[in-house]
N, C-alpha and C positions, 0 to 999 in steps of 0.2 A: 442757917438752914440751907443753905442753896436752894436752889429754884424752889420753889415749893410751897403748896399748901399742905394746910395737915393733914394725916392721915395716921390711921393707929399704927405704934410700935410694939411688937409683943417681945416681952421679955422671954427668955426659956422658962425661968424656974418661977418667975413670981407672975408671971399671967399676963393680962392680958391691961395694957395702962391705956388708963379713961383717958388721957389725955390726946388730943388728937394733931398729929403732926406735917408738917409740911410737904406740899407736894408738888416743885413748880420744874418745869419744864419750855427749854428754848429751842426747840427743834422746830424743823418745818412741817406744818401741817399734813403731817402723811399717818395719819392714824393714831399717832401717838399724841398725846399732851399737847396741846394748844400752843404755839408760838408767839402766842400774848401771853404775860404773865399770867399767874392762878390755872394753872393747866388741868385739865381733867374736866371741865364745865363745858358743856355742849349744849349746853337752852339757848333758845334764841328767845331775847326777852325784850320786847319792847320799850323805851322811858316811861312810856303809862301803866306798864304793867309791871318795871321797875317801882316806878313812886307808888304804887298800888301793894307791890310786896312791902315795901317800908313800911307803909301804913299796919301790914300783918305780922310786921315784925318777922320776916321771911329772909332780910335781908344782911349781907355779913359776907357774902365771896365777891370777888370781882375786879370789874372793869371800869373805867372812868367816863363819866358824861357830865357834858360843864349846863350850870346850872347859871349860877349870878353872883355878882356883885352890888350892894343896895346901891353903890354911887357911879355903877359904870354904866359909859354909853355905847351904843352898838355900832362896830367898824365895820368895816367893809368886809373885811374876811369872815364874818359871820352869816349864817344862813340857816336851813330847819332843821336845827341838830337838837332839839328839845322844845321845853315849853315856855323855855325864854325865861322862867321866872327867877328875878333879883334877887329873891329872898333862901332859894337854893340851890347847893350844888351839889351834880352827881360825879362819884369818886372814886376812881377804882380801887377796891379793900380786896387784900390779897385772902383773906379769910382764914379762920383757925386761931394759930397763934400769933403769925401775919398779921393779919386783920386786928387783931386786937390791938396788938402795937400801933399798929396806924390808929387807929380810934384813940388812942391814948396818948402818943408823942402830937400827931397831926390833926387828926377832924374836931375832934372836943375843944383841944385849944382853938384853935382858927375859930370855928361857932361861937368862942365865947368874946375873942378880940373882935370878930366882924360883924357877927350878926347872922353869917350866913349859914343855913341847916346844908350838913353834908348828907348825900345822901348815897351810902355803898351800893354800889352795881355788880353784878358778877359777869366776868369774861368769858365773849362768843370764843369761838374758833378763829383764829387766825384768819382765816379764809371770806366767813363771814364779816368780819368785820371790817375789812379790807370794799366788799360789796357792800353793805350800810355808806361810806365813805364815801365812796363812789356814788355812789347814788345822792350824793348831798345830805343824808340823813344818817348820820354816826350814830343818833340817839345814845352817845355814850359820848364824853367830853372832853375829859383828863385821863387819857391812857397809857398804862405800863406797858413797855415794848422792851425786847430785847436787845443789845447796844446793836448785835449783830443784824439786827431788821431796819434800823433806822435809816442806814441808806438806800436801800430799795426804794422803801416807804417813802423818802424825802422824795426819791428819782420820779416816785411815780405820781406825787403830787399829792400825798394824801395827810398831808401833815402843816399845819399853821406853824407860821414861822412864831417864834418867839419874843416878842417885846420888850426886850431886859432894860429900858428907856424908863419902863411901867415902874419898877421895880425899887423899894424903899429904898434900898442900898444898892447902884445898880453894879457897882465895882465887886459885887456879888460873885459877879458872872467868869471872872480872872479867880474866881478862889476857888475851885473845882480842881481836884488831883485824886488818883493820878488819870483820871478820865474825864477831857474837858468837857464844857458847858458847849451847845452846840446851835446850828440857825434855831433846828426845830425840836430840840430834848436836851431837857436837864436832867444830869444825873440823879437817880433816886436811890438806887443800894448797889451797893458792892456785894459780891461773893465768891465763892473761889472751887476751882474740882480740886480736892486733895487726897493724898493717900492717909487711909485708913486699915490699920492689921489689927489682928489678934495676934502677940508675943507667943501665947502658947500653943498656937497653930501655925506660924510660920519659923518658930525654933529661933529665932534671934529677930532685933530690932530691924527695921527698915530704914531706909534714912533718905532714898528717892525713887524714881519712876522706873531705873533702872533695875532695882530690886527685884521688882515685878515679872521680872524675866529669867532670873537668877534662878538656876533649876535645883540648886542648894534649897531654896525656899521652898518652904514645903504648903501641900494646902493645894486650894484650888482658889483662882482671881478671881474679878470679874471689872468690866469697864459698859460705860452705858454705848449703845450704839451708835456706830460711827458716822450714820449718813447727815451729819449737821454738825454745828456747833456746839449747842446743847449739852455736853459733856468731854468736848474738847480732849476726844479719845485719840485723833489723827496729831493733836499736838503735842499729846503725852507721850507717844510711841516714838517720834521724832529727837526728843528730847530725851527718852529711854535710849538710843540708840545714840546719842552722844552731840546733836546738835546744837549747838550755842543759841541761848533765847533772839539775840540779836540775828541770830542766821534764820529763822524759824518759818519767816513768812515770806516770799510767797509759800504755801506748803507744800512740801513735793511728796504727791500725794501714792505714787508709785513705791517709793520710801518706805512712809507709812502702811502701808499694808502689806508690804515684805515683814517688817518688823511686826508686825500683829500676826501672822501667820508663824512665828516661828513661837508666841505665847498661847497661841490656841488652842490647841491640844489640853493646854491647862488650867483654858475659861470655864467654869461651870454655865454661863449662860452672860450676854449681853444684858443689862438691865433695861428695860424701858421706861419706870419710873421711878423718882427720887426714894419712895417708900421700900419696896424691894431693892435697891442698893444696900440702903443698912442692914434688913432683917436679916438678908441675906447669911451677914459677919454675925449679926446677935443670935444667930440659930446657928452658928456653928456651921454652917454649910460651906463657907468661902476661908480662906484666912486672910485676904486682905484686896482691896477694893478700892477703884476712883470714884471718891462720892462729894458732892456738894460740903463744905464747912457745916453748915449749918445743921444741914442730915446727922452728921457726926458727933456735931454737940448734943444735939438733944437726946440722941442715944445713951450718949455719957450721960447727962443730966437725969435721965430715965434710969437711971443703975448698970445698963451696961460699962461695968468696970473690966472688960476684957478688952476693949478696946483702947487701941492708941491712933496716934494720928501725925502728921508733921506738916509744916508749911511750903516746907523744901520744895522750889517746881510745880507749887500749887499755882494751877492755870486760876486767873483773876478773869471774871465778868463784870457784867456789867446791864444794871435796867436804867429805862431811861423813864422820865414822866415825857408826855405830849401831848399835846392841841388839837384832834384830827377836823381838818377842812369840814366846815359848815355845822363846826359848835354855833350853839346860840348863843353865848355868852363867855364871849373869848376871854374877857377882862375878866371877870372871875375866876378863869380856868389858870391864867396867869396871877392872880395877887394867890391863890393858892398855892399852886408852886413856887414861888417865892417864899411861900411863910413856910412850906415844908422844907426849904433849903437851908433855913439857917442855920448857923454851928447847933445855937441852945436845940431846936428841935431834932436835929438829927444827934444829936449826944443820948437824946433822951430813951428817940426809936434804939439806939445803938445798945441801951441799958436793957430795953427789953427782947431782943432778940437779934440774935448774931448775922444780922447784917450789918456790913460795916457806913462809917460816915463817907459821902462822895467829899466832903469837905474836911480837911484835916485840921482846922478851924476847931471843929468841933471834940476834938482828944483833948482840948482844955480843959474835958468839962464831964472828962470819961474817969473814971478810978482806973489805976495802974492794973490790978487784976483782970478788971474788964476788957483793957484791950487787949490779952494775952489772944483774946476771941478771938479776936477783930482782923482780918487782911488787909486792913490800908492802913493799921497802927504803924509807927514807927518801930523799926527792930522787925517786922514781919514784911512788910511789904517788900521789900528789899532783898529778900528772898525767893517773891513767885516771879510768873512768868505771866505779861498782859497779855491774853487774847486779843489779836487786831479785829475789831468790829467791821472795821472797811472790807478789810482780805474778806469776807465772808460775804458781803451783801454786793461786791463791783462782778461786773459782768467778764466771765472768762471764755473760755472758745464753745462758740458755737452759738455764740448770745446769750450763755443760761450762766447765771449766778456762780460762784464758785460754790455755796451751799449747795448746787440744785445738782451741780459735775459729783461734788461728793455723795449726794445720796445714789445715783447714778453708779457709782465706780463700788460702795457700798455694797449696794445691793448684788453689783456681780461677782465682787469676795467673798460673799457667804456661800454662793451660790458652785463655787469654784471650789 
């Protein structure tokens, strides 16, 4: 699914599918989808009035707040991120299908080897949460961030460093690929921007980014908007243009938007959310589209059989789990991630929805069909292209983020 909580898919001809699909987003907090994973949730929700939804069974999107451990003792780096209490912990559940998976690969087992009750939070805004943080009080514990936010985040202190020391196996921490284990986040899911067409609207197969430009191709595109990471539009365009992935980064961002200007004319629209990318191609509006993995499969999965897709130059991401400063109960927040890192439990997530394993450990344990899904199987990964998390979050001219220069440069392309 790429980023993404669920949200409905409508088929054309058979209606409208109960099933509700993903919708996550990695952008900067500028109106769109939240920068923290599970994008689109904008409550601002207390831990008490967290553990209060649980109780009403309310509870199923979100954001991560570390609860407990029955045998752990309180470090230093803990402070009033909760209610302290050993017996539980709060976890951020992407929610939908997402969520389910995690409730199924990670919270239910862990509850049953520990003892400790998980308890799903849903995710503020970026922005907000960032100020809970700061404030000393996260009220959220274990949180999904973006690979591309973690080093602000680290920069600006808002992140518990990690304890891999803690950790059953801590040789653990060396078995992350192709995106390492880091001071303050561990890998949690893989996914990838890949091209998606419909054959019968683009008149012949696709096979990469450069396609897309190809004025034989018939049809109208589309790519999500360019001012962030989040859809890794500025590095598609690069790489449409003939860039070698090893040349790719720093990104020359002047480049990039000559080269989108010469496909514009033949965007139907920028996307803003994971949901509208797909419908897009399944309504016949577009013929072919950079959309999250995962978006694309459950399309197919849903009956859109008009759809194709390829790995080729599929930009690879990345979320990470994290600690943020003045959890209450760090040591929980850590034997948690830990128990969601291992091979067995990420094979399992990997079975229920096409996020891939951060540990390739874990394809021992996959069926050969299965990882056809998958961007970090072997035979696929080898094929895309990694997104540098650093290039996105280090400071470029003027003191502002290279994120913050693209949304900047962004927004005067459209405008121009």
């Amino acid at each position: 699914m790429g980023p993404g909580r669920v949200a409905c898919l409508h088929l054309p001809r058979s209606g409208r599918n109960p099933h509700r699909r993903h919708r996550k987003q990695f952008a900067a907090s500028n109106g769109r989808d939240s920068s923290v994973t599970n994008p689109g949730v904008t409550r601002t929700l207390s831990r008490r009035s967290l553990l209060a939804g649980a109780g009403a069974g309310l509870l199923g999107l979100g954001l991560s707040a570390c609860g407990g451990n029955p045998d752990a003792l309180k470090s230093n780096g803990q402070g009033d991120g909760g209610s302290g209490n050993s017996k539980q912990l709060v976890v951020f559940d992407g929610g939908g299908a997402w969520g389910a998976a995690q409730r199924k690969a990670f919270f239910e087992p862990f509850q049953k080897e520990t003892g400790i009750k998980v308890i799903p939070a849903p995710a503020p805004p970026a922005a907000q949460l960032r100020t809970a943080i700061a404030s000393g009080k996260p009220g959220m514990d274990v949180v999904d961030l973006n690979g591309a936010r973690i080093g602000s985040w680290t920069r600006d202190g808002l992140l518990q460093k990690i304890d891999y020391s803690a950790w059953k196996d801590s040789s653990l921490k060396d078995a992350f690929s192709p995106y390492p284990a880091l001071e303050t986040a561990v890998p949690a899911i893989v996914f990838a921007v890949q091209l998606a067409y419909d054959k019968n609207l683009t008149g012949r197969e696709l096979t990469n980014w450069a396609d897309m430009w190809d004025a034989a191709v018939k049809g109208k595109r589309s790519f999500r908007t360019g001012d962030g990471p989040g859809g890794c539009t500025l590095e598609i365009a690069l790489l449409a243009d003939g860039v070698k992935p090893e040349n790719l980064y720093p990104l020359d961002m002047d480049r990039a938007l000559r080269k989108l200007s010469e496909v514009k004319p033949q965007v139907l629209k920028f996307w803003d959310n994971g949901a509208e990318s797909i419908q897009m191609l399944v309504d016949h509006q577009i013929s072919a589209v950079a959309a999250w993995n995962g978006r694309i499969q459950s399309a197919i999965a849903d009956g859109a059989k008009n759809i194709s897709s390829t790995f080729e130059q599929a930009v690879v991401q990345i979320d990470y789990w994290a600690i943020p400063k003045g959890c209450s109960n760090v040591e929980g927040a850590t034997r948690f991630i830990e128990f969601a890192s291992r091979p067995e439990r990420q094979a399992e997530f990997a079975q229920l929805i096409t996020y891939a394993p951060t540990i390739p450990a874990a394809f021992d344990h996959i069926p050969d069909e299965r990882k056809k899904l998958l961007v970090t199987a072997p035979g696929i990964v080898e094929k895309t292209v990694l997104q540098n998390t650093d290039y996105w979050s280090s400071i470029g001219a003027g003191g502002k983020t290279n994120e913050e220069i693209a949304i900047d440069r962004w927004q005067k392309w459209l405008a121009g």
